[in-house]
N, C-alpha and C positions, 0 to 999 in steps of 0.2 A: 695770826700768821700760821699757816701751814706748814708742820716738819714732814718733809722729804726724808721717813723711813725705807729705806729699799730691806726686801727678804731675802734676797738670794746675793748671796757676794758676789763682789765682782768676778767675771772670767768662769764662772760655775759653767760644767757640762751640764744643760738638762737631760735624763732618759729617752729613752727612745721610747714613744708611746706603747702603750701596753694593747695589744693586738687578742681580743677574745678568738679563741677556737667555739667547737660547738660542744663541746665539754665544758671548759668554763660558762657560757650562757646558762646551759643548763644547771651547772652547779650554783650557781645565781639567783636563778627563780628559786630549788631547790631552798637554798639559804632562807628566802626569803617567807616562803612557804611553811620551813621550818619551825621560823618566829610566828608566823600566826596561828602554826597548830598547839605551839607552847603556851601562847597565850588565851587561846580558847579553851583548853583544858585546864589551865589558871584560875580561868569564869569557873568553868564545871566545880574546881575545887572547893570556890566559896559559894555556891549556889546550894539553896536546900531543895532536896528532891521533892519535895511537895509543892513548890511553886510551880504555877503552868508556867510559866515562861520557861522554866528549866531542861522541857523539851527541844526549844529550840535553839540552845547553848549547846545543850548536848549533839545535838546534832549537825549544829556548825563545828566542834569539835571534832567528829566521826570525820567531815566531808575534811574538812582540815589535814588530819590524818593518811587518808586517801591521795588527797593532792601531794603531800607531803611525802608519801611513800611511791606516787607515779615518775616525781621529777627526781627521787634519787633512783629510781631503775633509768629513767633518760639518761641522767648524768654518768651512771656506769656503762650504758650501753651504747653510749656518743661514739665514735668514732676517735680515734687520737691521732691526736695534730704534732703533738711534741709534746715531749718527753715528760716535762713540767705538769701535764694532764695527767700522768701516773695517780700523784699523792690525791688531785678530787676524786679521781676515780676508784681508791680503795677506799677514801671518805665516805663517800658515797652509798659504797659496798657495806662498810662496815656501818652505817648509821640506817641504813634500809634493813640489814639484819636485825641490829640493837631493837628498832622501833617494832620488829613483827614477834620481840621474845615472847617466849610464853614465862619463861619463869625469871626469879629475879637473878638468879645465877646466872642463868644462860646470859643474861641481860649487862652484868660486872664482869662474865668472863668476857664479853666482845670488851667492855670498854678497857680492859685489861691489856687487848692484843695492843693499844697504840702506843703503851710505854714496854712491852715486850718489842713491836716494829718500829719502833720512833721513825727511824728512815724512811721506811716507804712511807711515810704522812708528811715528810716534808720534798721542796723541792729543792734541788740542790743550784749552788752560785747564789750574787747578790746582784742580779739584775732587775731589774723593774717586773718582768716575769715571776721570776720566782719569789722576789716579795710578793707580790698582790696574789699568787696560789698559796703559798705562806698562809697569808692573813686569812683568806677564804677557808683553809685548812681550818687555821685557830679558833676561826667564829664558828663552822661545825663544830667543832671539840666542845668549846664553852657550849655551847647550846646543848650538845649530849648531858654535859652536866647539868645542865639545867633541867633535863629530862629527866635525869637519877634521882632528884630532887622531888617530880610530882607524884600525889598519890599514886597514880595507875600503874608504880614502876615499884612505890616502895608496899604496897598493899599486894604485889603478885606473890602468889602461892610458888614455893618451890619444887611442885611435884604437878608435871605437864599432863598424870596419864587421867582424863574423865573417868576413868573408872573407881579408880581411888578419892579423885575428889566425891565423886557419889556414895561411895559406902561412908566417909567420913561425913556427910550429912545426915546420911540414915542413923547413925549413929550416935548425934548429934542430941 
């Protein structure tokens, strides 16, 4: 016999569906985008350079990357629809910078500004809105961390200027 579990209590108000702008879409792909340039640089990490296949890791990686760095300039340069598109939008901003650092500093100071700004990274109320830009927020965030995390972030040289890196090899 079949028990009649109900989930939602009796008399519960359901939300009012959650209506994408064209900020949100793009910060969607963006997301999504994001998870496969982490995890193809993941490949690259355990991949040895001397395997031919290795080129072509590496190079889904790079395109990865690109993709990944196209849809966070979309997502900040979308249009805003309401208000709650603010926090993808500095997301955005701020993880399109993070991924184009040149040094590892540069790279700790951005992920520094979101607990310097916490506000502008979140969206304010508890409406179905601003949960689901919330959560889009968080899953950037963790993802940045997960960036902090791969070589290419903890193997960067602290010192941006090519000239210095070159006499430091000549030197070498």
């Amino acid at each position: 016999m079949a028990t009649d579990t109900p989930t939602t209590r009796p008399g519960a108000v359901e939300d009012a569906p959650f209506a994408p702008t064209d900020v949100t879409r793009a910060f969607a792909r963006f997301l999504t985008h994001l998870a496969t340039f982490v995890e193809a640089e993941r490949d690259v990490e355990v991949m040895m350079t001397s395997d031919p296949a290795f080129d072509g890791s590496l190079r889904r990686s790079e395109l990865a990357l690109e993709d990944t760095m196209m849809l966070a300039r979309q997502s900040f340069e979308a249009e805003l629809t309401r208000h709650a598109d603010r926090p993808l939008r500095y997301t955005a901003m701020l993880l399109h910078r993070a991924l184009g650092s040149e040094t590892r500093a540069e790279f700790e100071g951005l992920r520094g500004l979101v607990d310097s700004y916490r506000p502008m990274f979140r969206a304010s109320g508890s409406g179905p809105i601003a949960r689901r830009v919330n959560v889009m927020v968080d899953t950037a965030l963790r993802r940045l961390d997960e960036v902090s995390q791969l070589r290419m972030i903890a193997e960067m040289c602290d010192d941006p200027h090519p000239d210095d890196l070159v006499a430091d090899l000549v030197h070498a």
